[in-house]
N, C-alpha and C positions, 0 to 999 in steps of 0.2 A: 509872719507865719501863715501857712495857708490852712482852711479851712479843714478838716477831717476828709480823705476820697477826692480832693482837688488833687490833681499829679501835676509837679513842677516843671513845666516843662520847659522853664531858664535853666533848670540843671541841664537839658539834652542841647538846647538850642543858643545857650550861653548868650554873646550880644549879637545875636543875628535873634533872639525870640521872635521882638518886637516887629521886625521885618517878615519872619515867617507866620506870624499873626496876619498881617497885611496881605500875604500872600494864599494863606488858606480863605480867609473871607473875601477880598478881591475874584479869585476863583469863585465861591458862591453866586458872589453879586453876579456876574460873568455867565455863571452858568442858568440864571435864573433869568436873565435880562436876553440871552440869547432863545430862551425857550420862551419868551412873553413877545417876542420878537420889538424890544424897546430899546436896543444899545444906543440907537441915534438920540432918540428921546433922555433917556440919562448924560448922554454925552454934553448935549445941552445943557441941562441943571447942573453937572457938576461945571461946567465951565464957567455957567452964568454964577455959581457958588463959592469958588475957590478963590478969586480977590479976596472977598471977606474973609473964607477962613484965613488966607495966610496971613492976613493981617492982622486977627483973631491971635491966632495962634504965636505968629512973632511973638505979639506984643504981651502974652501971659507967661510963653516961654523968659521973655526980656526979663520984665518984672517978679522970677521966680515964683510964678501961682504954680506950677509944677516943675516938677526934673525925670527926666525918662531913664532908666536905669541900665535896662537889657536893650543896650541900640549898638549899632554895629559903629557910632562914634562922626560918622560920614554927615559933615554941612553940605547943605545948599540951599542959598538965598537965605543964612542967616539963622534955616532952622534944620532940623536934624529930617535926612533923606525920607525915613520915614512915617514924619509927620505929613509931607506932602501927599505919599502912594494915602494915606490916613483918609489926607484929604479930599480923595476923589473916589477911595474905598465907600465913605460910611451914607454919601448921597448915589452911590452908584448900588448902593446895597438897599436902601429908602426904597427909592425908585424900582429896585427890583422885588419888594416884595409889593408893593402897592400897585405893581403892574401884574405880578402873579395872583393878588385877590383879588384884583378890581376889570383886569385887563379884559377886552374880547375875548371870547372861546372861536 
């Protein structure tokens, strides 16, 4: 049950939500990284980052530490498609705010 004024919007976006979650904040990260002028810089971190997470991520997915609900159902490499874009969203999104407070003017 969601919170009071939270709007469901796995009702609208059924098992694509989870993907169009990744898609609205990918866009952020995206947009923020391109105006901090850091995309090669993030590019880096997440690359240098996603070994561990998928390995991360397999192995809690394997052992049942969670189950993703609203996903469009789509494997690859053992975990669900949009734990990967996840993967390279939430250090691509790090990176864009700490290059938006911190970065050159």
């Amino acid at each position: 049950m969601l919170p009071l004024g939270v709007p469901d919007v796995g009702a609208v976006f059924g098992p694509y939500t989870y993907l169009a979650s990744e898609v609205a904040f990918g866009a952020l990260a995206f947009a923020l990284l391109y105006r901090a002028g850091a995309l090669r810089r993030a590019g880096v971190t997440v690359a240098a980052l996603y070994p561990v997470a998928y390995v991360w991520d397999w192995y809690t997915l394997t052992i049942g530490v969670f189950a993703i609900q609203l996903r469009t159902g789509v494997d690859f490499l053992g975990i669900p498609v949009e734990e990967h874009i996840f993967m390279v969203v939430v250090p691509a999104l790090v990176v864009a705010f700490h290059e938006t407070i911190h970065g050159q003017d």
